[in-house]
ZAVO-893108 format. One record per residue (C-alpha): residue in one letter; residue number from 1; x, z, y. Coordinates in Angstrom, 3 decimals. Layout:
# residues N
   rest    nr          X          Z          Y
      a   NUM          X          Z          Y
...
END
This chain:
# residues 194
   rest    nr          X          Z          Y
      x     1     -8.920      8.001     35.418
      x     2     -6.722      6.763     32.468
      x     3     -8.803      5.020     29.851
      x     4     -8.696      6.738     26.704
      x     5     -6.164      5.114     24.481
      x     6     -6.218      7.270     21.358
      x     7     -6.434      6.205     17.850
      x     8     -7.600      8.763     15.189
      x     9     -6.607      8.545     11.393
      x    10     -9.753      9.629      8.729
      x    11     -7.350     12.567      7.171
      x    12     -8.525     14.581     10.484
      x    13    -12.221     14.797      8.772
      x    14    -11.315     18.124      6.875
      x    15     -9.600     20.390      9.659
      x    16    -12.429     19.211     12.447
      x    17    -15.832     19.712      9.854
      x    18    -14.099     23.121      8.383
      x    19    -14.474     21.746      4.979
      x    20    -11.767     21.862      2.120
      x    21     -9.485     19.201      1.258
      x    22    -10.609     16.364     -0.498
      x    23     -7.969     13.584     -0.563
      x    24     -8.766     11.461     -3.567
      x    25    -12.135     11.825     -2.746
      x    26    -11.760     10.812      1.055
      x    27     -9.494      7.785     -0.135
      x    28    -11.821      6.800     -3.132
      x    29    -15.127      7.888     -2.449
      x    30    -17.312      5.107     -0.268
      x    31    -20.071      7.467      0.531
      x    32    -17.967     10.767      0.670
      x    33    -15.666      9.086      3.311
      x    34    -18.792      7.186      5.500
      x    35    -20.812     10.760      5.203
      x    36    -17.567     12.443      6.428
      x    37    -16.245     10.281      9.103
      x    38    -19.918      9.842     10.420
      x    39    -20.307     13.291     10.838
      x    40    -16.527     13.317     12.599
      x    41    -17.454     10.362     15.051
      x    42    -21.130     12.414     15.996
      x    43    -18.793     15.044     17.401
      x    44    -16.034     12.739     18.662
      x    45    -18.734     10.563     20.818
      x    46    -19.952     14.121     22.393
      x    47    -16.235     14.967     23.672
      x    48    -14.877     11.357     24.250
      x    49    -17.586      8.602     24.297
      x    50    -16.375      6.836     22.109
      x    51    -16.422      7.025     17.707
      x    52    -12.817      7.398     16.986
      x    53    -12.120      6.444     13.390
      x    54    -13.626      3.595     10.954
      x    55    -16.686      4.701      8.670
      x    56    -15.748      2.084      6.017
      x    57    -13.671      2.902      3.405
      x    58     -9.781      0.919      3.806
      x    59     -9.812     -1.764      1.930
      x    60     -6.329     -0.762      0.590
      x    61     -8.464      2.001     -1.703
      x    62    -11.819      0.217     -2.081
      x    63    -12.402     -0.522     -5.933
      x    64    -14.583     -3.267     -4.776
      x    65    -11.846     -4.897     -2.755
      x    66    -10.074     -7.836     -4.126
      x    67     -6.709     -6.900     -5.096
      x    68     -3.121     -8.169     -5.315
      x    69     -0.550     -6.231     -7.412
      x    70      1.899     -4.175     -5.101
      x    71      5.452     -4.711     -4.495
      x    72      5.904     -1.549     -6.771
      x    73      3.952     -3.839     -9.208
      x    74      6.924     -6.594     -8.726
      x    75      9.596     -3.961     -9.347
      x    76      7.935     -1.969    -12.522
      x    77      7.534      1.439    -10.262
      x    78      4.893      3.732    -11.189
      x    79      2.468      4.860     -9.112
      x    80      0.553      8.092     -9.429
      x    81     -1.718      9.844     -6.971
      x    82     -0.631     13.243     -5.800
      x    83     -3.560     15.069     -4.022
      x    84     -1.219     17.544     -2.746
      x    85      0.333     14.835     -0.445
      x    86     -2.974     13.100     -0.728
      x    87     -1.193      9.610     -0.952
      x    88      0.233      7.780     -4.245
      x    89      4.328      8.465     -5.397
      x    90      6.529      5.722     -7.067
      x    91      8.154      6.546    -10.102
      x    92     11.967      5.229    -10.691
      x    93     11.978      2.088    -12.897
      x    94     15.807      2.046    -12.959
      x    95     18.230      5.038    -13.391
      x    96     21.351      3.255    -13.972
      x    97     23.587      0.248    -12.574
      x    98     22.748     -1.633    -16.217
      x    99     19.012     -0.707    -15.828
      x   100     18.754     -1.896    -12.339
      x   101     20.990     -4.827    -12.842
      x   102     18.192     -5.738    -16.037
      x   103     15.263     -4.844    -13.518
      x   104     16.232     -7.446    -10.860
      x   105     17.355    -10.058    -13.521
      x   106     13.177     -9.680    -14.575
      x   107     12.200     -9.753    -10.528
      x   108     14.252    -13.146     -9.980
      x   109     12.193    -14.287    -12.903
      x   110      8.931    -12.826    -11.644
      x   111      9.631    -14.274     -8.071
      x   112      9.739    -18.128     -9.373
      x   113      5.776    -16.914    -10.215
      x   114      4.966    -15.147     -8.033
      x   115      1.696    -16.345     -7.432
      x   116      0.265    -15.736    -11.312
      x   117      2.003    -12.649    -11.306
      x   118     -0.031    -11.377     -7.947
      x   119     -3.407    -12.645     -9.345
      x   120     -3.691    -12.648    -12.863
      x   121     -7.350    -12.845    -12.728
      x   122     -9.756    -15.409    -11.290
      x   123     -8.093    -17.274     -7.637
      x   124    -12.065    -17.590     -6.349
      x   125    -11.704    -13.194     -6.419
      x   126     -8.493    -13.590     -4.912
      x   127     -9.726    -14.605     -1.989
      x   128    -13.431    -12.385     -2.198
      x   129    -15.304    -15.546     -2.310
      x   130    -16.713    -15.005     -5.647
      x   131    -16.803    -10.621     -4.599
      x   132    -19.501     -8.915     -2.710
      x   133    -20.652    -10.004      0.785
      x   134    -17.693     -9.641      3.406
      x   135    -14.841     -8.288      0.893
      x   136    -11.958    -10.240      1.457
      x   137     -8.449     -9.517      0.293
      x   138     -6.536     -7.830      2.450
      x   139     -3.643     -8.747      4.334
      x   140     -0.207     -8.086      3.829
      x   141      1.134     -6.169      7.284
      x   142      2.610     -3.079      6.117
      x   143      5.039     -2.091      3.774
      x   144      6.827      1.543      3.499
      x   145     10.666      0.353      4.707
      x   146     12.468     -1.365      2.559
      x   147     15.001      1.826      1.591
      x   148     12.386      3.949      1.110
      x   149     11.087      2.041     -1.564
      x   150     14.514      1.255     -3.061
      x   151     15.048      4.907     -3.051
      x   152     11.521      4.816     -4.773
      x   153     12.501      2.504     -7.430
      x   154     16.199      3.766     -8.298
      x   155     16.443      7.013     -7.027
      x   156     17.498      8.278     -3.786
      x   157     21.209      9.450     -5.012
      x   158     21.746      6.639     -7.249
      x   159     20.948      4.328     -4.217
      x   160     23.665      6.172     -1.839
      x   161     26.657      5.998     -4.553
      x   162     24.962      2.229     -4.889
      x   163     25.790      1.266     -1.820
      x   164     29.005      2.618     -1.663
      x   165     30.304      2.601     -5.375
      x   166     28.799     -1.555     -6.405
      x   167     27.977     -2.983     -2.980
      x   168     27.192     -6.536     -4.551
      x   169     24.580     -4.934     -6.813
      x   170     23.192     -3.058     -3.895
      x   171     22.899     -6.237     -1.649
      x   172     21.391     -8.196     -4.755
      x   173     18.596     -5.435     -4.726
      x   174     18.135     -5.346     -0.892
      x   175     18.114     -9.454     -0.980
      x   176     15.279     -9.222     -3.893
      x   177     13.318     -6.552     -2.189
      x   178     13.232     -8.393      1.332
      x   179     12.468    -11.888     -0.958
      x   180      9.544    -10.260     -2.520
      x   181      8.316     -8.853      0.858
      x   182      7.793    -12.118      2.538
      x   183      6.655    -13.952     -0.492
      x   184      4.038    -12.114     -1.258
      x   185      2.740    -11.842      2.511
      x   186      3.069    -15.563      2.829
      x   187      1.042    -15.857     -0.996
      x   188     -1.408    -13.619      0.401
      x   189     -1.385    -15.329      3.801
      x   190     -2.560    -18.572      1.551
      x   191     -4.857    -16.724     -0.892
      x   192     -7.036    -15.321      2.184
      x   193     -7.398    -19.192      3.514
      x   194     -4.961    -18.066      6.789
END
């Protein structure tokens, strides 16, 4: 017999318990989301041995997580939760060539600080030392691709003509995008001791 391989995702709490939709809730709330997930792993152990999704709420939404600004942060997006997609949407920060062109000009200077910019609170926090027992600031390992999130920050269109219409500009914003991708994994890399 195959060993069971599968990996289980928390939004499957609602449709297996028969209870209505909670996103923000499941996302935000630590006792909701234990209470919930508990119940989902009781039944989950029955059928496969094993409890198939975490109890503990990601530390992506914990409010008492230690937190870095986002790359949206970096590039003046937006973000607002949508509980009808139960996840958070970017809002453009740049509808135009001259907008976009002003945006990057304010990343370049925002990269050569990167650091202050991600933290501008207390570096002991950064790193959880100073937070609650066992919070530690979470690493850096995912990232929705990087043309998604252009399309995010300029506009799905306006990136397409972009590309094709000012090609330089377009590189520019792909170059500053990937730059402020590593950076702040390798700043976050530091600020968690690793």
């Amino acid at each position: 017999q195959l060993p069971m391989g599968i990996v289980m995702s928390d939004e499957c709490v609602f449709d297996e318990l028969g209870i209505a939709r909670e996103w923000h809730r499941l996302f935000h709330d630590r006792e909701y989301h234990g209470a919930l997930c508990r119940r989902y792993n009781d039944r989950a152990e029955v059928v496969t041995g094993r409890r198939l999704i975490p109890e503990g709420l990601s530390v992506e939404f914990d409010p008492e997580a230690p937190r870095a600004r986002t790359l949206a942060d970096v590039f003046e997006a937006r973000s607002e939760w949508r509980e009808e997609t139960w996840s958070y949407w970017l809002h453009p920060s740049a509808g135009s060539e001259d907008e976009l062109s002003a945006l990057l000009d304010r990343v370049e200077r925002r990269l050569e600080r990167l650091r202050d910019f991600l933290f501008p609170y207390d570096r002991g926090a950064r790193r959880g030392r100073d937070g609650p027992p066992g919070r530690k600031l979470a690493a850096y390992r995912h990232q929705r691709g990087p043309v998604t999130f252009a399309m995010s920050v300029y506009g799905a269109e306006n990136l397409v003509y972009l590309i094709l219409d000012n090609p330089d500009l377009a590189g520019r914003f792909r170059d500053l995008i990937l730059r402020a991708i590593l950076e702040r994994a390798r700043i976050i890399d530091e600020e968690r001791g690793e």
